[in-house]
FISEPA-610971 format. One record per residue (C-alpha): x, y, z; residue in three letters; residue number from 1. Coordinates in steps of 0.001 Angstrom, whole numbers. Example, Ala and Ser with C-alpha at 12.3 -4.5 7.8 and 13.67 -1.06 7.14 Angstrom:
BEGIN
atom east 12300&north -4500&up 7800&residuo Ala&num 1
atom east 13670&north -1060&up 7140&residuo Ser&num 2
***
This chain:
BEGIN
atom east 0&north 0&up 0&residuo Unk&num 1
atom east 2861&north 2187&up 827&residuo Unk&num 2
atom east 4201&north 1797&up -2587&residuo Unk&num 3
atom east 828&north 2706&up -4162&residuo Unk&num 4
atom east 841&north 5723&up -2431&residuo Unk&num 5
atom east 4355&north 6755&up -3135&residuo Unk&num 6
atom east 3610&north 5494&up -7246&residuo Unk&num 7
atom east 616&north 7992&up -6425&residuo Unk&num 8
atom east 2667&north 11171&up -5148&residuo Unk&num 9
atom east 5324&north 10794&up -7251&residuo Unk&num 10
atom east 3514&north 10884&up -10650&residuo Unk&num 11
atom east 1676&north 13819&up -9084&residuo Unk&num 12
atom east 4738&north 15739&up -8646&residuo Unk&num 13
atom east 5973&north 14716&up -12254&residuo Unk&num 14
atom east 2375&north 15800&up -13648&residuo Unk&num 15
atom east 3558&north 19065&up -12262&residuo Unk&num 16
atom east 6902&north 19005&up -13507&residuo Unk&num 17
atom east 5327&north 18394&up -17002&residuo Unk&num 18
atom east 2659&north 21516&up -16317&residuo Unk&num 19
atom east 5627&north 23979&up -15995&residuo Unk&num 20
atom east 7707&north 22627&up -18992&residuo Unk&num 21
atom east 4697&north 23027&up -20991&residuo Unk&num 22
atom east 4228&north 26598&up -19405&residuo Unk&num 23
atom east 6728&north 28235&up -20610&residuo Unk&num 24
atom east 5734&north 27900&up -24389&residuo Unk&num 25
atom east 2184&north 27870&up -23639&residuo Unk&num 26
atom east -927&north 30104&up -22691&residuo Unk&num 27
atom east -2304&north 30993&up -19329&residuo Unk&num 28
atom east -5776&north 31373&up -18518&residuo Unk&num 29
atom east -6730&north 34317&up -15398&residuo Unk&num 30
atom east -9709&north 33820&up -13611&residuo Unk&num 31
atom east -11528&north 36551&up -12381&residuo Unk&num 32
atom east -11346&north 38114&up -8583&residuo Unk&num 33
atom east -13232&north 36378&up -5836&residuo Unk&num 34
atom east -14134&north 37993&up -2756&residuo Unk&num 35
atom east -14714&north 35901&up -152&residuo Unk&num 36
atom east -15848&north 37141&up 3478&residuo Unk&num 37
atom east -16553&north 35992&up 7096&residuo Unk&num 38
atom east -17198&north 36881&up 10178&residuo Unk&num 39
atom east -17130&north 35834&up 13867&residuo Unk&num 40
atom east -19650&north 37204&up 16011&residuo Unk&num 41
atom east -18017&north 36357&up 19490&residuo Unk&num 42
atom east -14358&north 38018&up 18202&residuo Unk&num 43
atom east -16152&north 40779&up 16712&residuo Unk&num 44
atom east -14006&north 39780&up 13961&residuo Unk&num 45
atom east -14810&north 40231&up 9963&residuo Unk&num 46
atom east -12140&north 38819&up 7459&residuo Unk&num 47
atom east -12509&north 39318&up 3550&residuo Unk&num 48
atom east -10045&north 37702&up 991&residuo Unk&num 49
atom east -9700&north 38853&up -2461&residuo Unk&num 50
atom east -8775&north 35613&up -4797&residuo Unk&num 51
atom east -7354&north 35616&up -8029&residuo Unk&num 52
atom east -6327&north 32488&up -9961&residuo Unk&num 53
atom east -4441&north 31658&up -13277&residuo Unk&num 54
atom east -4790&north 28242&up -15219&residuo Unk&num 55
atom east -3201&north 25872&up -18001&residuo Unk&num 56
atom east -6334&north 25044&up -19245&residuo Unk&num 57
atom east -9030&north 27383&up -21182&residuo Unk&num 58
atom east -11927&north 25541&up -19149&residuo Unk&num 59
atom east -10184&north 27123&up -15972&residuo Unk&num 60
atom east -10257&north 23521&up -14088&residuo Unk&num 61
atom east -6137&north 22915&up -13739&residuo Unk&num 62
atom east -4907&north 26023&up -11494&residuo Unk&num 63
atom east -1133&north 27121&up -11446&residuo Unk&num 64
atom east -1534&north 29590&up -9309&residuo Unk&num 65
atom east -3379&north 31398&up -6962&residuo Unk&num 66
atom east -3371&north 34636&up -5313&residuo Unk&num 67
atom east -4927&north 35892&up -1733&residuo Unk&num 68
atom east -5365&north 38866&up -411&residuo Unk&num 69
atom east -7178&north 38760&up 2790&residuo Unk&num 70
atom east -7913&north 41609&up 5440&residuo Unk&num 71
atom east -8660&north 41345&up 8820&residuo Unk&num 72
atom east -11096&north 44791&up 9248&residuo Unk&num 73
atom east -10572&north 44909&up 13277&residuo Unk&num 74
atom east -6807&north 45414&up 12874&residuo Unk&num 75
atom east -6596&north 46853&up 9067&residuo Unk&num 76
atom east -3681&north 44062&up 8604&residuo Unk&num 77
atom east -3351&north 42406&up 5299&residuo Unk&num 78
atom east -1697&north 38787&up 4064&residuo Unk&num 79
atom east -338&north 38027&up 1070&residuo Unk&num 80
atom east -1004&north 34343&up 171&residuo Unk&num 81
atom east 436&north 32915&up -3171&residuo Unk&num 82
atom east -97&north 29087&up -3418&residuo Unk&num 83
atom east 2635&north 27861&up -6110&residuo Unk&num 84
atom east 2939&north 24820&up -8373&residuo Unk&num 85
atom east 4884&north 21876&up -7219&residuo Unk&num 86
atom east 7804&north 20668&up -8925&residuo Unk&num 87
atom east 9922&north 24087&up -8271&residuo Unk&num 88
atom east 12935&north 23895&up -6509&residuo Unk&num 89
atom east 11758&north 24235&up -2657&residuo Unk&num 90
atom east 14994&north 26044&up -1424&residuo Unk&num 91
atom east 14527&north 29096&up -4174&residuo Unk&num 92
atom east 11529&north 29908&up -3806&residuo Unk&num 93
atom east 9620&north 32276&up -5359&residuo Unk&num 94
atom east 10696&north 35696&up -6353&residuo Unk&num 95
atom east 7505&north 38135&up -6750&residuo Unk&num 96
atom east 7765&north 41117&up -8220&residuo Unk&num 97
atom east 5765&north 44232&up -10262&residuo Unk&num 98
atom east 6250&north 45657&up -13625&residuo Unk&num 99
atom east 9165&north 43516&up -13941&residuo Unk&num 100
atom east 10845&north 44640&up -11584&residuo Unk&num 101
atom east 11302&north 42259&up -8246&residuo Unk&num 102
atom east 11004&north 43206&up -4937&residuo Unk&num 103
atom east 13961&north 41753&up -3728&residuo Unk&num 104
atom east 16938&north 39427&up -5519&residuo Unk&num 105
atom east 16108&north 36502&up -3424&residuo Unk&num 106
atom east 13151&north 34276&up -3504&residuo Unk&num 107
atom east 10544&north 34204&up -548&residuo Unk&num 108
atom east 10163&north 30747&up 955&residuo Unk&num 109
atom east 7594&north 28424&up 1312&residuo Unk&num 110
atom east 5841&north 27785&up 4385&residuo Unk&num 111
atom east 4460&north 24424&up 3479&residuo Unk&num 112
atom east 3933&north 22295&up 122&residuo Unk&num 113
atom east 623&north 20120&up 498&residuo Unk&num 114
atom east -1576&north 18348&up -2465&residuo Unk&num 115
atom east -2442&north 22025&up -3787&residuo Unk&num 116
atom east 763&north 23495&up -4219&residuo Unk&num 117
atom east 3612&north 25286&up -2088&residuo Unk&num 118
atom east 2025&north 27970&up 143&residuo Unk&num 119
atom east 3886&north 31368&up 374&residuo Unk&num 120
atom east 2693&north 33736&up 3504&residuo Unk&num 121
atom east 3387&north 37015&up 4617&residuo Unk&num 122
atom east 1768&north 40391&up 6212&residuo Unk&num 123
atom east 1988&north 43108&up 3595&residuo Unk&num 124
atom east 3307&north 46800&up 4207&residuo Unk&num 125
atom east 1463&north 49523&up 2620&residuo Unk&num 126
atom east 4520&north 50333&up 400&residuo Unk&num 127
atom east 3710&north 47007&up -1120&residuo Unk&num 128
atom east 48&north 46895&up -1069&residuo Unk&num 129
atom east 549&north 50316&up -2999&residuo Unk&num 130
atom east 2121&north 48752&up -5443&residuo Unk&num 131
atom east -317&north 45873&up -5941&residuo Unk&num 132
atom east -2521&north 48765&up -6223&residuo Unk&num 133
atom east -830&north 50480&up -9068&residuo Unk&num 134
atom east 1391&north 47807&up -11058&residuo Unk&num 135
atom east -766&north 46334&up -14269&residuo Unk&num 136
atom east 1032&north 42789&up -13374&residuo Unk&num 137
atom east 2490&north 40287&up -11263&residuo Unk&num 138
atom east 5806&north 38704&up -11621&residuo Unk&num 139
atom east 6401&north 35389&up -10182&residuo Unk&num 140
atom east 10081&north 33658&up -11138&residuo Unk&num 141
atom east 10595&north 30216&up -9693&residuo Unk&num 142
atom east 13289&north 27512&up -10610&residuo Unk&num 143
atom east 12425&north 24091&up -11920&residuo Unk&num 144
atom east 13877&north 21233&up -10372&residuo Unk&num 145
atom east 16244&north 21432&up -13018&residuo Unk&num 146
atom east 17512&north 24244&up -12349&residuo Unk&num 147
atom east 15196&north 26230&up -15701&residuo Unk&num 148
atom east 13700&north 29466&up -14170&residuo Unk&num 149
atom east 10212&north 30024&up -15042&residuo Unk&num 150
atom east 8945&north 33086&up -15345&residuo Unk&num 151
atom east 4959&north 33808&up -14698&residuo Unk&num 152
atom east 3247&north 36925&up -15549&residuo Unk&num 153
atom east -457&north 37365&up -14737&residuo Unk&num 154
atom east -2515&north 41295&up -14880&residuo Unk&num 155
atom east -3842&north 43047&up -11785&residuo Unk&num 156
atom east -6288&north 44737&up -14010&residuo Unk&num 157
atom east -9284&north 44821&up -11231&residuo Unk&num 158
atom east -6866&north 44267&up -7942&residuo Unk&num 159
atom east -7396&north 48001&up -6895&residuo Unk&num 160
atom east -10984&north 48123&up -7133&residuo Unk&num 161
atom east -11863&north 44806&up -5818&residuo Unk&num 162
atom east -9450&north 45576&up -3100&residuo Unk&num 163
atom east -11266&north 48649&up -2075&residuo Unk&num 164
atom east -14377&north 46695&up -1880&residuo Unk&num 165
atom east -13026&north 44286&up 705&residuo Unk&num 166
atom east -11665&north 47273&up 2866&residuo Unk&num 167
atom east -14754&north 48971&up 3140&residuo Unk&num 168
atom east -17389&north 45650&up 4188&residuo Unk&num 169
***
């Protein structure tokens, strides 16, 4: 049984592997933004997230990657979430930036890879969230397990009016 399952994850992490070679040379689908809210009534507590996904597939059913912004309206703080593709080189993470220009020259880690991908976290400053606001894309540069960077490019067009709406609920 253990084999099964390791047959199992393995050709799950190839499938991936296969997804970003194809990438590079192929289309990418966006979704549109999601907002997504909740609340907790004994907290006092209301937290929105703004979701944005992009796909390998024009039906919009095999996600690459997904984006979350989510605010917590008691304290005004806002997380970054960026769930990557597997089959990227885990120590390199991901390097994010705007306009082509990254943010910094190193990648930012991943706090955990499960079934759906390697999970990136992090508060955002408002210098950044700024930037969200005004860039008119994304830049996301990982490194294949061998070694190939891949470079993913996906539009904000929306992110600053969406945003606004999950600030003000």
């Amino acid at each position: 049984m253990k084999i099964l399952k390791f047959i199992a994850v393995l050709s799950f992490f190839l499938s991936f592997q296969n997804l970003l070679a194809e990438e590079k040379n192929s289309k990418i689908y966006e979704g549109k933004w999601v907002i997504n809210c909740s609340s907790d009534s004994e907290k006092n507590e209301k937290k929105c997230a703004l979701e944005r996904s992009v796909f390998i597939d024009q039906e919009m059913k095999k996600k690459l990657i997904t984006i979350i912004m989510q605010t917590n309206l008691t304290s005004k703080a806002v997380r970054f979430i960026l769930i990557s593709p597997l089959g990227t080189l885990i120590p390199s993470g991901v390097k994010i930036g705007f306009d082509g220009k990254f943010i910094s020259d190193k990648g930012y880690g991943f706090n955990t890879c499960q079934k759906i991908g390697c999970v990136t976290s992090m508060m955002v400053k408002k210098e950044t969230l700024d930037r969200f606001k005004k860039a008119d894309e994304l830049n996301l540069e990982y490194v294949g397990t061998n070694g190939q960077k891949i470079n993913i490019n996906f539009s904000l067009d929306g992110f600053a009016e969406e945003f606004k709406k999950i600030s003000e609920i």
